[in-house]
C-alpha positions in Angstrom: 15.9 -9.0 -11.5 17.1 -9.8 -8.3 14.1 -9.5 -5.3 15.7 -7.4 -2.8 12.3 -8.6 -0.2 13.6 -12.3 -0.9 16.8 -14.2 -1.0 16.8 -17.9 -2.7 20.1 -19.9 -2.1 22.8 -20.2 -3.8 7.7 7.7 -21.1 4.5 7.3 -19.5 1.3 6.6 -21.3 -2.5 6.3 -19.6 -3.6 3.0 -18.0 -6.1 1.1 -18.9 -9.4 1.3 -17.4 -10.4 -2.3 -16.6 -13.1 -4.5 -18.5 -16.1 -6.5 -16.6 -14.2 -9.4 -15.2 -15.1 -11.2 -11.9 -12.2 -8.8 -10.3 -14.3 -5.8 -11.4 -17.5 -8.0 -10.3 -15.3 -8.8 -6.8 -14.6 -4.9 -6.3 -18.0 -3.5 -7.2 -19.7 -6.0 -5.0 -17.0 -4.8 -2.5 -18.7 -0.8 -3.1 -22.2 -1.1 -3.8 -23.5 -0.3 -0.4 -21.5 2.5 0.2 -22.6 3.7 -3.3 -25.7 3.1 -2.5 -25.3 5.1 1.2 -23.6 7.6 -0.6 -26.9 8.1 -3.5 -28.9 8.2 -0.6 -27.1 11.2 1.1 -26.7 13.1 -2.5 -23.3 12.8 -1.6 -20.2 12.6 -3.6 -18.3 9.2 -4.3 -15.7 7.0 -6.0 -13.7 3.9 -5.6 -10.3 3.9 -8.0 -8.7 0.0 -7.6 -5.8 -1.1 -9.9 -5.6 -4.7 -11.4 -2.8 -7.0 -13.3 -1.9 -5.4 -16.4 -2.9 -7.5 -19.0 0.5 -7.7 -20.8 2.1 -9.1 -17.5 6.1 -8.2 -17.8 5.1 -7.6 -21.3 3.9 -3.4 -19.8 7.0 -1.1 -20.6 9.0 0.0 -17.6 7.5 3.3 -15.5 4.2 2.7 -17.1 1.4 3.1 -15.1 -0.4 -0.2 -14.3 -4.0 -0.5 -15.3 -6.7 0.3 -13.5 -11.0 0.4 -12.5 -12.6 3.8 -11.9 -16.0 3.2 -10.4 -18.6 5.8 -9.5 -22.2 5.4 -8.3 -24.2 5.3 -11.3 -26.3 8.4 -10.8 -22.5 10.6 -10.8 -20.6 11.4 -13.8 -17.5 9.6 -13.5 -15.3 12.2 -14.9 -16.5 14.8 -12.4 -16.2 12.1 -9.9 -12.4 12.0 -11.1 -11.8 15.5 -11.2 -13.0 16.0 -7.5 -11.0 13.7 -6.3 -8.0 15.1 -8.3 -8.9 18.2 -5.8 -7.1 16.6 -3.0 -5.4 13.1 -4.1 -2.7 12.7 -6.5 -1.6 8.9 -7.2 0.4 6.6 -9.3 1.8 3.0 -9.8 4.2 2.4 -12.2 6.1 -0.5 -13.0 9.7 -0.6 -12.1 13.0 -1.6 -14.4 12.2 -5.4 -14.6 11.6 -7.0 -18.3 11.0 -10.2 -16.9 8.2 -9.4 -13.8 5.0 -7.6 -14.3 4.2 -5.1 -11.8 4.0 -6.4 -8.6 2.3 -3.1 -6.9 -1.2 -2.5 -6.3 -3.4 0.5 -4.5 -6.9 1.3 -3.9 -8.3 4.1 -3.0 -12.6 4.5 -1.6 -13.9 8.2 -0.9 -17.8 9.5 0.2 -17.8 13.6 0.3 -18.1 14.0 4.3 -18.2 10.2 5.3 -14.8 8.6 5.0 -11.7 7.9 2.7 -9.8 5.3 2.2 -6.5 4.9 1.1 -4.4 1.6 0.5 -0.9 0.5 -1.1 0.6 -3.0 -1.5 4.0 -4.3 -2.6 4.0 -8.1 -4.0 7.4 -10.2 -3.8 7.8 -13.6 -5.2 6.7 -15.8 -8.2 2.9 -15.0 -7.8 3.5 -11.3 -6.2 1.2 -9.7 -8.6 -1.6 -12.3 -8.2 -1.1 -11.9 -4.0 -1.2 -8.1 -4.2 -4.4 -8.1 -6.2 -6.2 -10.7 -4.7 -5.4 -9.2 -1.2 -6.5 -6.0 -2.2 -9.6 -7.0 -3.5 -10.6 -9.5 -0.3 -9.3 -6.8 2.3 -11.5 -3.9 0.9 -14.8 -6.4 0.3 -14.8 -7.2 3.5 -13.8 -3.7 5.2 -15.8 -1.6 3.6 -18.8 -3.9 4.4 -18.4 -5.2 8.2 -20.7 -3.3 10.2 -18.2 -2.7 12.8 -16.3 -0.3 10.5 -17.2 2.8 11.6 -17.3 2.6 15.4 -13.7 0.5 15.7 -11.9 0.5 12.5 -8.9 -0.8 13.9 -10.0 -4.1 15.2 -12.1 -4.8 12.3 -8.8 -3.8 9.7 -7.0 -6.3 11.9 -9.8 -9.2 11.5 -9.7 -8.8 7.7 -6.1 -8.7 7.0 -6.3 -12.2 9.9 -9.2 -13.1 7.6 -7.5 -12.5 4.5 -4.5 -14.3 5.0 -6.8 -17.3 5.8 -8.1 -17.0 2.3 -4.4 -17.1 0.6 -3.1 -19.9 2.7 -5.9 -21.8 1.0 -5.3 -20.9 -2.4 -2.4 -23.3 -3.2 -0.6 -20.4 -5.0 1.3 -18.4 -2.4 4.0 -20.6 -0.8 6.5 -18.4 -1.7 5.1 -15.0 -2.6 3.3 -12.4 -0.6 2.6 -8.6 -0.1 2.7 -5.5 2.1 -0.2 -3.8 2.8 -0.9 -0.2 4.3 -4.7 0.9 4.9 -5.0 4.6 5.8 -9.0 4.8 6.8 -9.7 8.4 7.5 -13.3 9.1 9.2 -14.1 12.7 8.1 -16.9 12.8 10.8 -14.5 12.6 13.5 -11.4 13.7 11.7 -9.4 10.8 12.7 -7.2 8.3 11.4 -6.4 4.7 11.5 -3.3 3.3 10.0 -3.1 -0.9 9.7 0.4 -2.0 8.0 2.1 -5.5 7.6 5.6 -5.0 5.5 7.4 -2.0 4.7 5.2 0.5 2.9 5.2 3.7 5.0 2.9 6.0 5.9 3.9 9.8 6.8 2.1 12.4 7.8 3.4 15.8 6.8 2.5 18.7 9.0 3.0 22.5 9.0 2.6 25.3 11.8 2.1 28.2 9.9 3.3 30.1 6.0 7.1 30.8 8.4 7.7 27.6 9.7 9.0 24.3 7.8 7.3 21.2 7.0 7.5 18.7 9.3 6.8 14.5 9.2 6.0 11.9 11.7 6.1 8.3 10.3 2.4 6.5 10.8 4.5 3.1 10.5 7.6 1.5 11.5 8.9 -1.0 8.5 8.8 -4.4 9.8 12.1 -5.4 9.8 13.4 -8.9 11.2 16.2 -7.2 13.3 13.5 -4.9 15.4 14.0 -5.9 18.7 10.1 -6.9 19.0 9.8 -8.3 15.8 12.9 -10.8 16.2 11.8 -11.9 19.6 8.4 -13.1 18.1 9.9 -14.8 15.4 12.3 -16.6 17.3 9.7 -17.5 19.8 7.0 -18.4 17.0 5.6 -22.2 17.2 7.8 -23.2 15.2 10.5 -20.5 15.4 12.3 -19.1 13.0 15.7 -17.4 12.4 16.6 -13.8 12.2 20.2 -13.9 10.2 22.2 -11.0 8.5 23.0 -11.5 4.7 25.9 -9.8 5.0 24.6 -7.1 2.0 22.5 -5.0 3.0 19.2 -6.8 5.5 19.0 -9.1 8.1 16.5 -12.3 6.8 14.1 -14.3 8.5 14.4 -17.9 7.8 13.1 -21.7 8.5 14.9 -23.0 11.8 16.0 -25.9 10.0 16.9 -24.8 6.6 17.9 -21.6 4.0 14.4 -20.4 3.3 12.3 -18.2 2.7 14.8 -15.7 3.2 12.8 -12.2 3.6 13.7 -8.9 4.3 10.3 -8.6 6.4 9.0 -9.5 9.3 4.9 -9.1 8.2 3.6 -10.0 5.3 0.5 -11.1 3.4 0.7 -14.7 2.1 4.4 -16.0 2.2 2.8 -19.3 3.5 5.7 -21.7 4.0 7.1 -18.5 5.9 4.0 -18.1 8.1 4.2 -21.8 8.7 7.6 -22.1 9.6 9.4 -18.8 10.1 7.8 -17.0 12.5 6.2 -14.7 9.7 2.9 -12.5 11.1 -0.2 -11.1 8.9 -1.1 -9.1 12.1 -1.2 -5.4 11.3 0.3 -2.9 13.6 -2.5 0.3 14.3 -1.7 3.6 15.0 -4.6 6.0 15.4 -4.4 9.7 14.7 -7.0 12.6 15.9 -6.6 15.3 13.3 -8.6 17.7 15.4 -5.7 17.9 17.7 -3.2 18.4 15.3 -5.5 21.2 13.3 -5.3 22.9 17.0 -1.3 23.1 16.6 -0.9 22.6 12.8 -2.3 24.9 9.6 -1.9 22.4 7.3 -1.7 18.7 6.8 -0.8 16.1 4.3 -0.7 12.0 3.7 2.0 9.6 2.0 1.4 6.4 1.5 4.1 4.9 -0.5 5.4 1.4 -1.5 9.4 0.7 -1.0 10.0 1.8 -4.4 9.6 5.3 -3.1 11.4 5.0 0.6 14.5 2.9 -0.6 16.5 6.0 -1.4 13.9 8.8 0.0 13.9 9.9 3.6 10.6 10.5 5.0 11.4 14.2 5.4 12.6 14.5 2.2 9.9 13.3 0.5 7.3 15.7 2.2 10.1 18.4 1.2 9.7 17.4 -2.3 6.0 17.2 -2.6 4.7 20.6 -1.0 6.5 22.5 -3.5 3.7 21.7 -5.5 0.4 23.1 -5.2 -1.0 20.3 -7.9 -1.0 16.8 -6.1 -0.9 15.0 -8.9 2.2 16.8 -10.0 3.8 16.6 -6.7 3.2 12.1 -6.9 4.7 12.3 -10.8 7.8 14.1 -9.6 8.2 11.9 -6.7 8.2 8.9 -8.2 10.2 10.3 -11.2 12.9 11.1 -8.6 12.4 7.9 -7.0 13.1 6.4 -10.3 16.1 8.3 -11.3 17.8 7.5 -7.6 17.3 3.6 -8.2 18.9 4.2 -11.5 21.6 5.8 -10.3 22.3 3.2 -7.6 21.8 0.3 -10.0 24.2 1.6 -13.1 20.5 1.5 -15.2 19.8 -2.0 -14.4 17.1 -2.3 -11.6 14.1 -0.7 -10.5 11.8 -1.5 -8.0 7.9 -1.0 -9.1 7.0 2.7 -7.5 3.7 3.6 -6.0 2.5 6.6 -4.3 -0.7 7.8 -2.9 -0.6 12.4 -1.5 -3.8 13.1 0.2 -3.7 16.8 1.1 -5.9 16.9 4.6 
């Protein structure tokens, strides 16, 4: 399959539910003490993560990847499921691509009355899947555990995705692959949220005035594309600077000053070393903050996307908020979104290609 994030020259059935593995170790080290807050307060809780299929490119196509429920031990993790299933509908399925496993990732964190947390990542390149896991898992660790979280969320989600990319520069791995990343942190004691991105998986918040009026969206993120006036100025005056060139298809590229790589569509990313090194590439996260009080004052009801590209390449924003408050069921409403995101990237591809899909609806 060709990756439409980098240019080089020249049936559904349930997931999974992870084994003990260091990953699982990684993640529930990542959640004990907001477990353990969480016990303390008699409170509700539950932290839903994916990980690597274990069959690789060997998982059939729109199959959901695998993934780790975890609960704190004194809740039963079914009724920990089901109340989440209250408000949150989600999915990641692998796209049309026999020889790739699925490159997607998510994770998702929420304490009844404390906070929620909601995250989506797209890999590209060789090691995509490894980069979108391994980011996942470091970027949550350390968020959920900085003490700082709470009283300025956005510049501690901008020191860990800085920290993080630190840690995959190192690894030896990720030359040439990377990821997106969207966090949506949403403190329920101040009703407000914070939006950190890198890449080009949106975030949309849908909003309605009252039962009369239509729905309406505002895009939490801008896609980091090379050509953005702000983005192409940094790159070109990175040390070293890169290039900002047009492939004549479809997106302009950022490349090497002195040569025909790396060749992405994006202007952010998460590993993509050689790119960070000598393209101009950023892991620095735009923030948007949102107060949710105010827009309860104007708005009666509220929803969340958070969606990977495999959902916006042929889905407007608008569109896709459309689609999903027809139904009342958000778990419905995420299965018929990425169904249609499926069928459109058939269509467009005469049944050959599909990007992997992933989609997170948080009803506010």
């Amino acid at each position: 399959m060709a990756d439409r994030k980098r240019m080089s020259i020249g049936a559904v059935t349930p997931p999974m539910v992870g084994s003990r593995s260091s990953a699982t170790t990684e993640r529930e080290a990542g959640i004990a003490e907001v477990f353990g807050k969480a016990c303390e307060e008699k409170a509700k809780a539950m932290y839903v993560t994916s990980i690597t299929d274990r069959d690789l490119q060997g998982r059939p196509s729109f199959t959901e990847k695998d993934r780790v429920v975890l609960a704190p031990p004194e809740c039963n993790e079914q009724e920990m499921e089901d109340w989440v299933r209250q408000s949150v509908g989600y999915g990641c399925r692998k796209g049309l691509k026999p020889e790739s496993p699925n490159q997607d990732s998510f994770s998702m964190v929420m304490v009844e009355n404390d906070f929620a947390m909601y995250g989506v990542y797209d890999g590209h390149g060789p090691a995509g899947h490894d980069c979108s896991d391994l980011s996942l898992r470091k970027l949550c660790s350390a968020f959920l555990n900085d003490p700082d979280r709470e009283r300025d969320p956005g510049a501690v989600l901008t020191k860990v995705f800085l920290d993080t990319q630190e840690i995959l520069m190192k690894q030896g791995t990720f030359e040439t692959s990377g990821t997106t990343c969207t966090i949506v942190y949403h403190d329920k004691k101040l009703d407000k949220l914070t939006i950190a991105h890198v890449g080009d998986s949106r975030s949309v918040l849908g909003k309605k005035k009252d039962e009369m009026s239509p729905w309406e969206s505002l895009e939490l993120t801008t896609d980091h594309k090379p050509d953005l006036p702000k983005e192409k100025q940094r790159i070109e005056n990175a040390n070293p600077p890169g290039r900002v060139v047009f492939d004549g298809y479809y997106n302009h590229r950022v490349f090497a000053m002195n040569g025909m790589y790396p060749g992405l569509n994006m202007s952010r990313a998460l590993g993509d070393v050689i790119a960070h090194k000598e393209a101009g590439l950023s892991a620095e996260p735009d923030i948007c903050v949102i107060d949710l009080k105010a827009e309860r004052e104007k708005y009666a009801k509220l929803m969340l996307l958070v969606c990977t590209d495999g959902v916006w390449e042929f889905i407007l924003s608008q569109e896709a908020i459309n689609m999903v408050q027809k139904f009342p069921d958000c778990q419905q409403a995420v299965d018929r979104l990425m169904k249609e995101s499926w069928d459109r990237w058939m269509k467009d591809s005469d049944n050959e290609i599909t990007d992997d899909i992933t989609a997170v609806l948080v009803h506010l």
